[in-house]
C-alpha positions as CSV (number, residue, x, y, z in Angstrom):
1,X,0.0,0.0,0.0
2,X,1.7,3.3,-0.8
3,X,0.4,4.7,2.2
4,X,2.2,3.0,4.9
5,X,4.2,4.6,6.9
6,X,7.3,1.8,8.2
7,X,7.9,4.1,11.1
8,X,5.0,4.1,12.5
9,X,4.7,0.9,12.5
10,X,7.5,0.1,14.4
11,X,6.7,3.0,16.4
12,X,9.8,5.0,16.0
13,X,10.9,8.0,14.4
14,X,12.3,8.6,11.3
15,X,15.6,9.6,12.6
16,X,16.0,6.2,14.7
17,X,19.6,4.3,14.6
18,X,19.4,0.9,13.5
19,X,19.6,-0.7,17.2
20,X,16.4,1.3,18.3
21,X,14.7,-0.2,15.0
22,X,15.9,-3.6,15.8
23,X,14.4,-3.5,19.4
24,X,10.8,-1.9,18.3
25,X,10.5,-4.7,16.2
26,X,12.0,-7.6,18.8
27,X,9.2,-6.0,21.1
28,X,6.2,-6.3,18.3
29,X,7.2,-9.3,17.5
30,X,6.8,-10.8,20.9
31,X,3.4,-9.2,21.0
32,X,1.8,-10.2,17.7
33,X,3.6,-13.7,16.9
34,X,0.8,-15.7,16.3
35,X,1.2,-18.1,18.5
36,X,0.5,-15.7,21.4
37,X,-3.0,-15.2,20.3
38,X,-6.0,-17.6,20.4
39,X,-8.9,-15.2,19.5
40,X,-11.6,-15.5,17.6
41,X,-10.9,-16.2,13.8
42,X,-11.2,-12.8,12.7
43,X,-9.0,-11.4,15.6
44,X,-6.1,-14.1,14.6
45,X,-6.3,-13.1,10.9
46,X,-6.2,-9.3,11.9
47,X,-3.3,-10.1,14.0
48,X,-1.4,-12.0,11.4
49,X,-1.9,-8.8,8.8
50,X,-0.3,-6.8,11.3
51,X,2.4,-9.2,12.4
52,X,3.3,-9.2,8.5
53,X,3.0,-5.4,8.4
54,X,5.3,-5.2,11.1
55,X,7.8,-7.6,9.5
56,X,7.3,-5.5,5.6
57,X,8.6,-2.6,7.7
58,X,11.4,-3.8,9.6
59,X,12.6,-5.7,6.5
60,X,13.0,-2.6,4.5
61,X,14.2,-0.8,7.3
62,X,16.9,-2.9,9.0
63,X,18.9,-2.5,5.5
64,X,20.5,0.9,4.8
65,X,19.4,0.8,0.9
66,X,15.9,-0.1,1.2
67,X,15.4,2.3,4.0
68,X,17.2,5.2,1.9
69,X,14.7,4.2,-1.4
70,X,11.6,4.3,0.9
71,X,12.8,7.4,2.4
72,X,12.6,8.7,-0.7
73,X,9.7,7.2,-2.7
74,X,7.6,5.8,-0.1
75,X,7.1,1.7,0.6
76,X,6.2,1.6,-3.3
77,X,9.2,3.1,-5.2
78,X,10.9,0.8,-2.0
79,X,9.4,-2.2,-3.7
80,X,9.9,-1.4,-7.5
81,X,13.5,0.2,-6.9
82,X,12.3,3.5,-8.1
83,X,15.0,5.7,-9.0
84,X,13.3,8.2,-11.5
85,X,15.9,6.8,-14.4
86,X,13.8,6.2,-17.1
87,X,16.7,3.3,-18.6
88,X,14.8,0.6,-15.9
89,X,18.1,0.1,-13.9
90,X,16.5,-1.1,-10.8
91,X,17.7,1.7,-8.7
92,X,21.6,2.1,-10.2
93,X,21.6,5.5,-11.8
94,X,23.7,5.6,-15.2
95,X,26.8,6.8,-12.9
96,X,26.7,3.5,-10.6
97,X,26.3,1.8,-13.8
98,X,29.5,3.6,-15.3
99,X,31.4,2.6,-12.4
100,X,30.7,-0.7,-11.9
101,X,32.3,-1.2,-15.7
102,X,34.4,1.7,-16.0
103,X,36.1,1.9,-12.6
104,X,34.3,5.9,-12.3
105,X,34.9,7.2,-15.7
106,X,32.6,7.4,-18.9
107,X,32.9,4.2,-21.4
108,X,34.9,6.4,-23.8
109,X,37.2,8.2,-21.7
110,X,35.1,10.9,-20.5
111,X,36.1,11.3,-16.6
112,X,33.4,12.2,-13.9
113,X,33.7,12.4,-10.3
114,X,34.8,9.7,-8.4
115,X,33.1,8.2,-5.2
116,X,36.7,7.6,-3.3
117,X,37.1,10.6,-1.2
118,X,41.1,10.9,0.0
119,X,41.8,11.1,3.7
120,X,42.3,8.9,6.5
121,X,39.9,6.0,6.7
122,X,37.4,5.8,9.8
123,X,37.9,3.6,12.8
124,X,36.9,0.2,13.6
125,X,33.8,-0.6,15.8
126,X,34.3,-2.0,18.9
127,X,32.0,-4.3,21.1
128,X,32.3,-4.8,24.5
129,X,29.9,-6.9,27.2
130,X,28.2,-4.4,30.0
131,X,26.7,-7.0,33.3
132,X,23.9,-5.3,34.7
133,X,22.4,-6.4,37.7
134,X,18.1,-7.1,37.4
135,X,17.0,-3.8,39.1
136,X,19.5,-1.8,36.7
137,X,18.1,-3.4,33.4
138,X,14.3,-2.7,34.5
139,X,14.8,0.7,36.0
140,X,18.0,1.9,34.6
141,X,21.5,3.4,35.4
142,X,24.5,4.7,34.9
143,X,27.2,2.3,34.7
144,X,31.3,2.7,34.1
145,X,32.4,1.1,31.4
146,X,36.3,0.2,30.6
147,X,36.9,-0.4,27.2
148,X,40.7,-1.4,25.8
149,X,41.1,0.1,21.7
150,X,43.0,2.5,20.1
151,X,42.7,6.2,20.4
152,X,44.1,9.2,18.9
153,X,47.9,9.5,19.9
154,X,48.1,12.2,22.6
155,X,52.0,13.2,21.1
156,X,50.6,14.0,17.8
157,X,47.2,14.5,17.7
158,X,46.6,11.8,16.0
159,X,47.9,12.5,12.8
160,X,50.7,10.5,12.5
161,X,53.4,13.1,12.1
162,X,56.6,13.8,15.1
163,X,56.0,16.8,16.6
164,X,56.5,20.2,14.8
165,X,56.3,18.4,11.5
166,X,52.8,18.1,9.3
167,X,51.9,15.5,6.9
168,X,52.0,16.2,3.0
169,X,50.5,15.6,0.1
170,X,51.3,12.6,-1.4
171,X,53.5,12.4,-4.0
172,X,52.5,9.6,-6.3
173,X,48.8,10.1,-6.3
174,X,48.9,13.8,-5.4
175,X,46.3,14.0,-2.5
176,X,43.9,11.8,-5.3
177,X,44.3,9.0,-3.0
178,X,43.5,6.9,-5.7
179,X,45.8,5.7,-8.9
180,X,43.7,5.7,-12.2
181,X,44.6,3.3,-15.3
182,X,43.3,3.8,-19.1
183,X,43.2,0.8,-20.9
184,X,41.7,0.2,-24.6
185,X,38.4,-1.9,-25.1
186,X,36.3,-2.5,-27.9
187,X,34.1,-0.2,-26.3
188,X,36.7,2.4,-26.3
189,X,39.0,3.5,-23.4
190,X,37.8,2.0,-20.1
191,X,39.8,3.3,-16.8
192,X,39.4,1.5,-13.6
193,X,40.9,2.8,-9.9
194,X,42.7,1.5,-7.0
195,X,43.7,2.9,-3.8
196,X,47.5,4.3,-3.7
197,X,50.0,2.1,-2.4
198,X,51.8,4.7,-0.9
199,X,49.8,6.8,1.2
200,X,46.8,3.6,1.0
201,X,44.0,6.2,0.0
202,X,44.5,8.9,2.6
203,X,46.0,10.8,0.1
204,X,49.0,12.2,2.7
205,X,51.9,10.3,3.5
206,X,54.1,11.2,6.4
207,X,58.0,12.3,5.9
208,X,58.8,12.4,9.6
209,X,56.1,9.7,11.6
210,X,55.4,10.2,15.3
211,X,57.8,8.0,17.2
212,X,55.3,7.1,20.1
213,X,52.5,6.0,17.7
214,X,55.2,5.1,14.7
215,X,52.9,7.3,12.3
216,X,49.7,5.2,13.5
217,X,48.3,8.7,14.6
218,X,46.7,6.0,17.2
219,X,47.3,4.1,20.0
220,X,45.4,1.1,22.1
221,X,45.0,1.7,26.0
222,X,42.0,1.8,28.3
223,X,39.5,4.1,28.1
224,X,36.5,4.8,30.7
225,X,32.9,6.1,29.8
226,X,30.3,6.7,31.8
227,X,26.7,4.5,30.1
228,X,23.3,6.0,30.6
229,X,21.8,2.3,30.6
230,X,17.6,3.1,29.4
231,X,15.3,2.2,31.8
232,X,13.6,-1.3,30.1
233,X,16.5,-2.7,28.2
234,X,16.7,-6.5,28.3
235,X,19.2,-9.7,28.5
236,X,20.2,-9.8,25.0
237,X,19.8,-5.8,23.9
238,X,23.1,-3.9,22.4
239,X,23.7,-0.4,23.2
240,X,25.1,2.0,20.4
241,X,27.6,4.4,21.2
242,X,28.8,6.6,17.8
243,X,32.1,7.6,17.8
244,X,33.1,5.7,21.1
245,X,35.0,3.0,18.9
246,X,38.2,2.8,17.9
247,X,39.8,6.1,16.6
248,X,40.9,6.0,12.8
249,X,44.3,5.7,11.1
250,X,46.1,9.3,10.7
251,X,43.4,11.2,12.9
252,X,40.6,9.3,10.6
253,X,37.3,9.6,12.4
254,X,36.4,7.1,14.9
255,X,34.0,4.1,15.3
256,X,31.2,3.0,16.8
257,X,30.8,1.3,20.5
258,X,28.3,-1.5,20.8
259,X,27.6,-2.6,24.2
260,X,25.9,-6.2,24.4
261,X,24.0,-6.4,27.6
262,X,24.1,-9.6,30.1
263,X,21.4,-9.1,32.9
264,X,21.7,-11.1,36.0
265,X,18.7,-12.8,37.3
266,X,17.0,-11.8,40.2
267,X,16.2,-14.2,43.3
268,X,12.8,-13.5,43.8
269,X,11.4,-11.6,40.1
270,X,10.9,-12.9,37.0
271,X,10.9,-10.6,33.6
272,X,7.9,-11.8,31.3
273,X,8.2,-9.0,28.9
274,X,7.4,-5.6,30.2
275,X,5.6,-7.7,33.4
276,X,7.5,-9.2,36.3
277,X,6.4,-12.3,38.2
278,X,6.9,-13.1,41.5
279,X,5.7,-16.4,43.9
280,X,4.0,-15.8,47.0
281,X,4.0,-18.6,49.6
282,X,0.7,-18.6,52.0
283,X,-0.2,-21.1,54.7
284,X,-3.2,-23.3,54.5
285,X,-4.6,-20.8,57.4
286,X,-3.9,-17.5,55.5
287,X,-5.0,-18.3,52.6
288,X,-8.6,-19.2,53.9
289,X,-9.1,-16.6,56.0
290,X,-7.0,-14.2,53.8
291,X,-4.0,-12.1,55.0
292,X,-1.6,-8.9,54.5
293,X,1.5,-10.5,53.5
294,X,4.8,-8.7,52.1
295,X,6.3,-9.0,48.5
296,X,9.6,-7.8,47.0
297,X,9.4,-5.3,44.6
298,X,12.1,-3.2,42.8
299,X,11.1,-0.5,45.2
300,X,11.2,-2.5,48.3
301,X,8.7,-4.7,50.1
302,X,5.1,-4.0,49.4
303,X,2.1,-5.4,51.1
304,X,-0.2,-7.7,49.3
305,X,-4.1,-8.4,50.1
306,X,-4.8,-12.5,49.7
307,X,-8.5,-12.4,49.4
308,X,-10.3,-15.4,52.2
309,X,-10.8,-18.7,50.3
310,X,-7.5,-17.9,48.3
311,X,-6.7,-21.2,45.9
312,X,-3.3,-21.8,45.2
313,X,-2.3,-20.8,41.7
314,X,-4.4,-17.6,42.1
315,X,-2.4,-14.3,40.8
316,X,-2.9,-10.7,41.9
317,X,-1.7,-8.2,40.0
318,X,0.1,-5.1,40.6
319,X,-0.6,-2.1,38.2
320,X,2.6,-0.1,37.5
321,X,5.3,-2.1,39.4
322,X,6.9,-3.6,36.8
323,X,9.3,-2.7,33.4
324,X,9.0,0.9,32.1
325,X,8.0,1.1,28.5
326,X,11.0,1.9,26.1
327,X,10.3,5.2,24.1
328,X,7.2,5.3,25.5
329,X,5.8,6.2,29.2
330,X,4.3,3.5,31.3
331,X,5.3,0.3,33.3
332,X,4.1,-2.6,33.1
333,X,3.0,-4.6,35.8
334,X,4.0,-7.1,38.9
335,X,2.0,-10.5,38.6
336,X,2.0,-12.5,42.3
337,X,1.2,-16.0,42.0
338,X,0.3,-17.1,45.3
339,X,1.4,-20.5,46.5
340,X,-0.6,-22.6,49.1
341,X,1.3,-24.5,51.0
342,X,0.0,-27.4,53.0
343,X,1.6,-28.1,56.7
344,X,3.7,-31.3,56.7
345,X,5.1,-31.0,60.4
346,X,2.3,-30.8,62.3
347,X,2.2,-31.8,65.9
348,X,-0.2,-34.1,67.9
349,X,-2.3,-31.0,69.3
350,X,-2.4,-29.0,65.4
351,X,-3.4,-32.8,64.2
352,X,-6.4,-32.9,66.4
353,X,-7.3,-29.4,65.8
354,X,-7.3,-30.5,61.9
355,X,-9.4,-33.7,62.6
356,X,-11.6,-32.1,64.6
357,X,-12.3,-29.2,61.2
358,X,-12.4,-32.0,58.8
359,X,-15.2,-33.9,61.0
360,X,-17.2,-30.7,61.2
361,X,-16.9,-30.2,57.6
362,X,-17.9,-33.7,57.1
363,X,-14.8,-34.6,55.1
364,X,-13.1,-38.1,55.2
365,X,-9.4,-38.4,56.8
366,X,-7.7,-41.7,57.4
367,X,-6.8,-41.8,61.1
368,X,-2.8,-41.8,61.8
369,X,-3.2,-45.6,63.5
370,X,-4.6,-46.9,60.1
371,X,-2.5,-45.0,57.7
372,X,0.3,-46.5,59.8
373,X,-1.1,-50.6,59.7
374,X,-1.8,-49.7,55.9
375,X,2.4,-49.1,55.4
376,X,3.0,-51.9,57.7
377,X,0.8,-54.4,55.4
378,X,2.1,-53.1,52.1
379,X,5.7,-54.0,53.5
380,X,5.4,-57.2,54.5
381,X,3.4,-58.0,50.8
């Protein structure tokens, strides 16, 4: 449909990186897989439309290309390649063409610009594993993190060069970066490109290098940031920090910093998406009568009501105590099971007492003497 709009879909904006993409469509997912969902016939197809809506868009948006062509013509021109070149190309324009045969110049010998642009490459990415502990992940933090890459030399500010000298043009490519060859074809002269050897396609080469970085312009050591962790993120989820990775060749600009997060589980909650789940035990007596018992939450013990005639299994639920929405304001909420348990160490006055509310209710008990005989029978069989 040419009206749909990916981004909202996903619910993000149109400026969203890739990561916050990735985890809109993790969380749909969860919520509209149809196996979650046992509706009514028309419900399920209605949810299986939009789980495949929601798929459509994070399809076309998880891959730079697609995204760019629907930014630009809308989910149709995403799905015929629309370019506006009336040749049918399929979204190369006559230039990508000329490149991909003629190395960046027209088929007979005309030049045009080329895509290389000369000067030091960009830095690598760097990932790194941040251990949260359960209350961090759900509510958030701010958490110290010690990554070990290079980063621009302190001696020469990162370009490379000793101190009190600059780099120069190169003098084989002259600042090009790139070396061009011209070769005939039956189709004419074709010219095709390759980085320079000597500067390798910064375009600069260095007479006098650094000698603390050896004309590196970089060097690996330790590095702290401080992480403002989201409130929400989950076991699994990676962080994005631009231009926290490693710093580039020759004062080239830096990478990216991806932090994958390990959560540690918590001893009493359980996360079931944006919900938490706890188990709360009650006596036999409590949960007939009913009682004010505590529960851990994130924020501390809270007091729970279990209602008289309580069966085990039942779950109360506590509105706003659990994960906070991502992008979006809310929590979600804290589900307490509540777990009968039945006395096992009762003493000869509590056993009479429970005789004694079993005959009254007219229920059937075996008596201690013959449950004993009965075990004494069966062993001898």
């Amino acid at each position: 449909m040419a009206g749909e709009d990916y981004y909202a879909t996903l619910g993000v904006n149109r400026n969203a990186t890739d990561d916050e993409i990735k985890r809109a469509y993790r969380q749909l997912a969860r919520t509209l897989h149809p196996d979650r969902h046992a509706g009514s016939p028309a419900d399920a197809e209605a949810n299986e439309e939009r789980f495949k809506l929601v798929n459509r868009a994070y399809e076309t948006l998880k891959d730079p290309e697609k995204r760019r062509q629907y930014d630009m013509f809308g989910a149709e021109g995403e799905r015929t390649g629309a370019t506006g070149d009336p040749f049918g190309f399929g979204g190369a324009g006559l230039g990508d063409i000329f490149d991909a045969f003629f190395g960046g110049a027209g088929p007979f010998g005309g030049t045009r610009a080329s895509g290389r642009r000369a000067g030091p490459p960009p830095g690598e990415n760097v990932e790194a594993i941040l251990d949260l502990e359960f209350a961090e992940a759900v509510l958030g933090a701010s958490k110290e993190v010690v990554v070990r890459a290079p980063s621009a030399c302190e001696a020469c500010s990162g370009t490379g060069a000793r101190q009190g000298t600059t780099p120069v043009t190169c003098s084989t490519c002259n600042g090009a970066g790139e070396l061009r060859r011209v070769r005939q074809s039956l189709l004419g002269q074709m010219v095709t490109s390759s980085p320079c050897p000597r500067c390798g396609g910064t375009g600069e080469e260095i007479p006098s290098p650094c000698p603390e970085c050896r004309g590196q312009g970089r060097r690996t050591q330790e590095r702290n940031y401080t992480v403002e962790v989201p409130a929400g993120v989950d076991d699994g989820s990676t962080l994005r920090l631009s231009g926290r990775g490693a710093a580039g060749l020759h004062g080239g600009p830096p990478g990216d910093l991806y932090l994958h997060l390990r959560v540690r589980p918590h001893p009493v909650l359980a996360r079931d998406g944006y919900d938490l789940r706890a188990t709360l035990r009650a006596t036999m007596a409590q949960a007939a009568l009913g009682a004010h018992l505590e529960v851990e939450t994130l924020e501390g013990p809270e007091e729970v009501d279990v209602p008289p005639g309580c069966p085990n299994g039942q779950e109360v639920r506590m509105r706003g105590r659990g994960v906070p929405h991502l992008q979006r304001r809310g929590r979600g909420d804290l589900v307490v099971s509540i777990e009968v348990q039945t006395p096992t160490d009762l003493t000869p006055s509590q056993e009479e007492l429970l005789r004694r509310f079993a005959a009254e209710r007219g229920e059937d008990v075996t008596p201690a003497e013959a449950g004993l005989l009965s075990r004494i029978r069966s062993a001898f069989k």
